[in-house]
C-alpha positions as CSV (number, residue, x, y, z in Angstrom):
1,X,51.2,-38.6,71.2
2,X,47.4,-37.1,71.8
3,X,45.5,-39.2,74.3
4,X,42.4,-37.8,72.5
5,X,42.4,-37.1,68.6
6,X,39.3,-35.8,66.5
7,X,40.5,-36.6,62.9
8,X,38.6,-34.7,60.1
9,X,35.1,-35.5,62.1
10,X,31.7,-34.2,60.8
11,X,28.6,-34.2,62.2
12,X,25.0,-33.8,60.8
13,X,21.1,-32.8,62.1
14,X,18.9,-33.1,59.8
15,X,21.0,-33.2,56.6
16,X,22.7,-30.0,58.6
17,X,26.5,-30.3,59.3
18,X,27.5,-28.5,62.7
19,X,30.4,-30.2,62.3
20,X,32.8,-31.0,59.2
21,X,36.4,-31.6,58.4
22,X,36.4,-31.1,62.4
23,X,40.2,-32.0,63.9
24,X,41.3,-31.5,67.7
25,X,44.1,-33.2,69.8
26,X,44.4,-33.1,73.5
27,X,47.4,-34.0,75.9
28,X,46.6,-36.5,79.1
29,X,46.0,-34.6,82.2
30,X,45.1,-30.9,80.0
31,X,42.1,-28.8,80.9
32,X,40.8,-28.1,77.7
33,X,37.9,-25.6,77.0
34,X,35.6,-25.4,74.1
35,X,34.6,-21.9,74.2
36,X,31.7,-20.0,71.9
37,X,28.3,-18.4,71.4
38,X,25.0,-20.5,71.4
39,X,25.3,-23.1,67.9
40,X,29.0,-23.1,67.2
41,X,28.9,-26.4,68.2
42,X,30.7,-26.9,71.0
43,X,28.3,-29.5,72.7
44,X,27.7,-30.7,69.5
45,X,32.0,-31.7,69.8
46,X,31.1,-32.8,73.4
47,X,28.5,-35.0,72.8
48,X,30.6,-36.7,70.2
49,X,33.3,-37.2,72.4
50,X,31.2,-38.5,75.3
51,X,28.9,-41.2,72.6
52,X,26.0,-39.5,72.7
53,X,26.4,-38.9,68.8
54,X,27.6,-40.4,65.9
55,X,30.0,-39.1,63.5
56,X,29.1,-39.2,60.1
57,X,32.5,-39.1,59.0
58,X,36.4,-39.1,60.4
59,X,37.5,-41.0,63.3
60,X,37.2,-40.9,67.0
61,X,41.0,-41.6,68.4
62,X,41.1,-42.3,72.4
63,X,44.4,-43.8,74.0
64,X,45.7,-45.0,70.9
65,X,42.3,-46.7,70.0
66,X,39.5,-46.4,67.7
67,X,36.7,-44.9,69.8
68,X,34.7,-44.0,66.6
69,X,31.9,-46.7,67.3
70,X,32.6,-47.7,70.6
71,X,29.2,-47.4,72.4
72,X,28.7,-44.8,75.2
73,X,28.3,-47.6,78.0
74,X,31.6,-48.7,77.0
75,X,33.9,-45.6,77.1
76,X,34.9,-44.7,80.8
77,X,34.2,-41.3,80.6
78,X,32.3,-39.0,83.3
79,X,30.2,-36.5,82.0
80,X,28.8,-33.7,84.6
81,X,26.2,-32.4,83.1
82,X,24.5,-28.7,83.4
83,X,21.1,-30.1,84.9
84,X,23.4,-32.0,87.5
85,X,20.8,-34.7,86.5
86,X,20.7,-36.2,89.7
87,X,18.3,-38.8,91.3
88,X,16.1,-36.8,93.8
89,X,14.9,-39.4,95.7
90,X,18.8,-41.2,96.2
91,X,20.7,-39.8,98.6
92,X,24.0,-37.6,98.1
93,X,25.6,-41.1,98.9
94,X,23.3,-42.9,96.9
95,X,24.0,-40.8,93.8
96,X,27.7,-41.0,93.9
97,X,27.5,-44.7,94.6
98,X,25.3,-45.3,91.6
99,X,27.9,-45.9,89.3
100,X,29.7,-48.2,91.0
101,X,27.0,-50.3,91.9
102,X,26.5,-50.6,87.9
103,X,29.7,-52.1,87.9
104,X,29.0,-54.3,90.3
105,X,31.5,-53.9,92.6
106,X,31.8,-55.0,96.4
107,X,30.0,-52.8,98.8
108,X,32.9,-52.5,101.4
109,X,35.0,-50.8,97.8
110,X,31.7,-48.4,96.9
111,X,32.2,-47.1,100.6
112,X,35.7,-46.6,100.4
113,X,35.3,-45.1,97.1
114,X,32.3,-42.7,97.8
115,X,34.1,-41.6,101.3
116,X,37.4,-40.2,99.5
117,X,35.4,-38.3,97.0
118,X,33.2,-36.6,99.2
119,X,36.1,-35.4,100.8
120,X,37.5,-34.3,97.8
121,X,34.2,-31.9,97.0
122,X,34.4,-30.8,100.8
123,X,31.0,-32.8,101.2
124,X,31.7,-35.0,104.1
125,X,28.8,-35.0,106.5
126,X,26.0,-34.8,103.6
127,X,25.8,-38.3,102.8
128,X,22.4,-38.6,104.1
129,X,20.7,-35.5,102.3
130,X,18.5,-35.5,99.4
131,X,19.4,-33.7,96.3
132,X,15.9,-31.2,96.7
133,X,18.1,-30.3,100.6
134,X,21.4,-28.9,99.1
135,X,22.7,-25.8,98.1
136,X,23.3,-25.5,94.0
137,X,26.8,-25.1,94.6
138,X,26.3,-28.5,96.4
139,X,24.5,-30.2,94.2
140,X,27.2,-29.8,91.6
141,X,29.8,-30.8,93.5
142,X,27.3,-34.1,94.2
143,X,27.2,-34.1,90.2
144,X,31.4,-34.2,90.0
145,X,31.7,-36.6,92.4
146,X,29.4,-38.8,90.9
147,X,31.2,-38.5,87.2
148,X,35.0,-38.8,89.4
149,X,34.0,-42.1,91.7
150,X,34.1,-44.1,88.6
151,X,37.8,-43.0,88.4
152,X,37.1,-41.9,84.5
153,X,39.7,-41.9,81.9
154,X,38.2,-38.5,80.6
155,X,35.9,-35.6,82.5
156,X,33.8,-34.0,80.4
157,X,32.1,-30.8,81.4
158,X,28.8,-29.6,79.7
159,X,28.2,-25.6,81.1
160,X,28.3,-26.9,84.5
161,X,28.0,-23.4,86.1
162,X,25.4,-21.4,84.1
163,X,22.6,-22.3,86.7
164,X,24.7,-21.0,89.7
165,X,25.1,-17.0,90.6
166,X,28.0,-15.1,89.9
167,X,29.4,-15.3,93.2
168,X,29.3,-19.4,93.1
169,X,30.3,-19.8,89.7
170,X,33.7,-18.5,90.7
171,X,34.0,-20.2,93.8
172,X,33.2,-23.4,92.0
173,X,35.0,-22.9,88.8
174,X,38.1,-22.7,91.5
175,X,37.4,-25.9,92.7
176,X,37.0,-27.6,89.6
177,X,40.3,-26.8,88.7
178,X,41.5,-27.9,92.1
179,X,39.8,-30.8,91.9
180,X,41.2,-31.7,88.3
181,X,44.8,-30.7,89.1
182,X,44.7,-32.8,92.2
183,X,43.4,-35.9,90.4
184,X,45.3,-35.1,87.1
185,X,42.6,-36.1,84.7
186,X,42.2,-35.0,81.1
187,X,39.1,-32.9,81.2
188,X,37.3,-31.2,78.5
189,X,34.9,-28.1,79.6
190,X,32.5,-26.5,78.0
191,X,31.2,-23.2,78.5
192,X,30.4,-19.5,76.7
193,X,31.7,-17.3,79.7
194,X,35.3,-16.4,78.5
195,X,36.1,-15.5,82.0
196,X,35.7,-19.0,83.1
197,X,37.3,-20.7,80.5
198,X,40.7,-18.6,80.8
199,X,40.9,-18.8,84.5
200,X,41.1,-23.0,84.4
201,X,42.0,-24.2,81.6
202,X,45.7,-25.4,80.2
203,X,44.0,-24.9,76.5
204,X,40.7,-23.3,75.0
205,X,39.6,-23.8,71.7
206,X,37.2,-20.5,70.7
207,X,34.8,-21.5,68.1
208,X,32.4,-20.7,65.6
209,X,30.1,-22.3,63.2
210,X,31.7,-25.5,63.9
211,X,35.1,-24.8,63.1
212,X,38.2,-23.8,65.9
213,X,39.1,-20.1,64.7
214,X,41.7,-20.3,67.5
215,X,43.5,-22.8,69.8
216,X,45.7,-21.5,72.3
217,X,47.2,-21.0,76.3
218,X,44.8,-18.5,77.8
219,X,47.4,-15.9,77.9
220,X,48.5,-16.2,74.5
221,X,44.2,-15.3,73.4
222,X,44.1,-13.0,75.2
223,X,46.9,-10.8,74.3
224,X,47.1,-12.2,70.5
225,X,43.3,-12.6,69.1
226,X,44.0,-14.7,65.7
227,X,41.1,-13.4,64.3
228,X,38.3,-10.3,64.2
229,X,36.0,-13.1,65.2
230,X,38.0,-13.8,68.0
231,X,38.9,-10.4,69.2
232,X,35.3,-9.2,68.9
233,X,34.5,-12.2,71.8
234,X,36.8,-12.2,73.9
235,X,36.1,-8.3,74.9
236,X,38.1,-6.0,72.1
237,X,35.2,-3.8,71.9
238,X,37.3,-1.1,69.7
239,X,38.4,-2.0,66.1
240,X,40.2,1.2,63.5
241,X,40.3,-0.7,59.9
242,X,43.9,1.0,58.1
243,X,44.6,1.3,55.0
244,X,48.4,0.7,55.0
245,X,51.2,-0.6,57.1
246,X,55.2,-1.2,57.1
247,X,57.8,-2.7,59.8
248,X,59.5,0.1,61.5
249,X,62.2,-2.0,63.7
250,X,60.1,-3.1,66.9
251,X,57.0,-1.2,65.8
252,X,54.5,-1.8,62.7
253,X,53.6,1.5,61.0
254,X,49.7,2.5,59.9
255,X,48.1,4.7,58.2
256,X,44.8,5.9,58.1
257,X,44.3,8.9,55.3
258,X,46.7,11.6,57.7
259,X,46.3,10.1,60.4
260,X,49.3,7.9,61.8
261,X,49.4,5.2,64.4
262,X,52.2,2.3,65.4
263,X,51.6,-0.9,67.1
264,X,54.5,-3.2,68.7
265,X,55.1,-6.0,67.3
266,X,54.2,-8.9,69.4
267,X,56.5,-10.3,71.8
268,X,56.5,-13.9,71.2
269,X,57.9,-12.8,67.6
270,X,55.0,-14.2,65.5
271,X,54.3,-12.2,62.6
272,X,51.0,-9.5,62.9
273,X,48.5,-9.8,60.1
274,X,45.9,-7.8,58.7
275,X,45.1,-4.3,58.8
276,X,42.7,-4.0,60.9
277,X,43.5,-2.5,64.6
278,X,41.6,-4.1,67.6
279,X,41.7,-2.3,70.9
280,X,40.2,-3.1,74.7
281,X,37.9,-0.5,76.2
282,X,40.3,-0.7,79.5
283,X,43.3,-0.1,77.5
284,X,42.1,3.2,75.9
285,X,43.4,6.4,77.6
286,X,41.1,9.1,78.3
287,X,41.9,13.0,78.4
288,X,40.8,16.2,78.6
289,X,43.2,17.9,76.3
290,X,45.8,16.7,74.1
291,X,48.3,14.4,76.3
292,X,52.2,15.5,76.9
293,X,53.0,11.7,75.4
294,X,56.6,11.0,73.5
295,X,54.3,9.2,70.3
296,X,53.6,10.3,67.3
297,X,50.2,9.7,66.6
298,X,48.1,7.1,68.2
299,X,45.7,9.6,69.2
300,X,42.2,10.9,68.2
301,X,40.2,13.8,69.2
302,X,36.4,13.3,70.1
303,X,33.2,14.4,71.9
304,X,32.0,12.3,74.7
305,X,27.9,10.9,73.3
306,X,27.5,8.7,76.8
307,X,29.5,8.3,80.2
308,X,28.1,5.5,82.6
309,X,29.1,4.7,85.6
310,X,30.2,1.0,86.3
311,X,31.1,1.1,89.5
312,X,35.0,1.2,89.9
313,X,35.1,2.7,86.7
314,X,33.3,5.0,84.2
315,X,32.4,3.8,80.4
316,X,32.7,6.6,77.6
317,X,31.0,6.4,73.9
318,X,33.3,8.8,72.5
319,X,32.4,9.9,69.0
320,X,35.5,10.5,66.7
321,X,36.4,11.0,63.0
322,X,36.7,7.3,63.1
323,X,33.9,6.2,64.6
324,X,32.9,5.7,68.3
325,X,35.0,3.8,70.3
326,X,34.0,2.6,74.2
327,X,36.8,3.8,76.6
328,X,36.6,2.2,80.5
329,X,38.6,4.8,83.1
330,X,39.2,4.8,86.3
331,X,38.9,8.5,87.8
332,X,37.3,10.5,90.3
333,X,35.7,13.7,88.4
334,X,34.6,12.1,85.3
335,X,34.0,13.7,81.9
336,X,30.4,15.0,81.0
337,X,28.3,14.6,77.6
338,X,29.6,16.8,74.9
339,X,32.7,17.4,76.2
340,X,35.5,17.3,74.1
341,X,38.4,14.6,74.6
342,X,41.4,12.9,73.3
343,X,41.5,9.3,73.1
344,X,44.8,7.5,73.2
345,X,45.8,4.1,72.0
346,X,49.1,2.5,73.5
347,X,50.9,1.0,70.9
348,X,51.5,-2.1,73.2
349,X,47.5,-2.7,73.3
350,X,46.7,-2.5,69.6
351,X,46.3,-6.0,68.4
352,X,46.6,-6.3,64.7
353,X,44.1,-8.9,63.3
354,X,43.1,-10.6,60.1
């Protein structure tokens, strides 16, 4: 059974529902991540779960219990949030211990207590600091340790690295993971960064307009988007829309007017959808002239509009009967504006979607 169950849950601003017929289950000791743009309402689902809002209908299911009303103060959750939100004129000590001292409990435990997590954020030493004399990356850990001391039944993560730099926010993304794996405790993350979201978490949940459009492993979205919507954000930049299709043993068969293209079917055996292709930018093919390939089709001729440079890579807006499509290769004497090309699309890499 779920240790946490959202059971046809809506939620309302203003007569506005950001939430409705909402349902989500989560396993004890998952990482789960509730991934999306700005107003899908991820926070809104986090704020829910935490008590800082009400449900206007469904039911709130926690450990086998009705959490529906219980009253934030009374669920044992830690909530880390993106402001870190901690007490500037406390102490890193003082802040971790803050909870406990709410609870009352003997000073000799609060000392034990504190003294194991700040070894477990690798903050030993910085007991004495104020907030206003630590690093961000510090402070954040100051900010998990204070939401971990309380030894929570659920961590709940509110964009916790969107005020770090890029550098940081993977070195601390790491150790949240670490830190959650070590403790094993449920955890649910949110954040808009894709990136961050696949590299820690057991499950994400992408959403949109308060509804889950996908629910997965990491690995399993990433490969298999269930839906444009989900395609289009987690980085297939390229989409051809067909216009028929038929099983051809381990491929699926399109057409497009002439023009012919196959893509596998998926590995994990689930049926492909839809006829509309999606496509990565890094899994296009780039050449100069039409490519000695054993396929027949799965390739388009085109001009080059726009090459930039990335860095390890180039990016290509190459114009085609189709459309443009953005190809990202990997070459040392790159291909100039208005030259002509052939793009080539791997029958492994093209996703079919609804």
């Amino acid at each position: 059974m779920a240790l946490l169950s959202l059971e046809n849950v809506a939620v309302a601003y203003d007569n506005h529902f950001i939430l409705e017929n909402f349902n989500l289950q989560l396993e004890k000791g998952q990482l789960l991540s509730l991934l999306g743009p700005s107003g899908c309402g991820k926070t809104t689902t986090l704020r829910l779960i935490a008590g800082f809002l009400n449900a206007e209908q469904g039911k709130f299911m926690f450990a086998g219990k009705d959490y529906t009303k219980v009253p934030v103060d009374k669920r044992n959750f830690g909530f880390v949030f993106q402001s870190y939100a901690l007490f500037p004129h406390m102490t890193v000590y003082d802040n971790v211990a803050f909870g406990l001292r709410l609870r009352k409990l003997k000073e000799a435990d609060v000392k034990k207590r504190v003294t194991r997590m700040l070894e477990i954020v690798s903050l030993e030493g910085f007991e004495k600091r104020l907030p206003g004399a630590l690093s961000g990356g510090q402070r954040q850990r100051v900010a998990i340790a204070r939401a971990l001391v309380i030894e929570p039944d659920l961590l709940l993560f509110d964009e916790p690295l969107s005020n770090l730099d890029a550098n940081l926010r993977v070195n601390m993304r790491v150790e949240i993971r670490r830190i959650q794996q070590e403790l094993g405790i449920t955890t649910v993350y949110v954040s808009h960064d894709q990136e961050e979201c696949f590299s820690i978490s057991d499950q994400v949940a992408v959403m949109n307009k308060g509804k889950i459009e996908q629910l997965d492993h990491p690995t399993a979205i990433f490969k298999y988007p269930a839906s444009e919507y989900v395609a289009r954000f987690i980085g297939f930049g390229n989409f051809i829309s067909f216009e028929g299709r038929k099983d051809e043993g381990a491929d699926i068969e399109l057409s497009r007017g002439a023009l012919q293209f196959r893509a596998a079917k998926r590995a994990d055996g689930a049926g492909n959808q839809g006829l509309t292709g999606a496509i990565r930018p890094d899994d296009l093919q780039l050449y100069g002239s039409m490519p000695d390939l054993d396929v027949e089709g799965n390739t388009l001729t085109g001009t080059v509009q726009v090459s930039t440079y990335l860095g390890r890579s180039y990016q290509y807006q190459v114009q085609t009967e189709l459309g443009v499509f953005t190809v990202n290769q990997e070459m040392n004497d790159p291909f100039r504006q208005g030259e002509e090309v052939t793009v080539y699309f791997p029958k492994e890499k093209l996703v079919l979607v609804p």
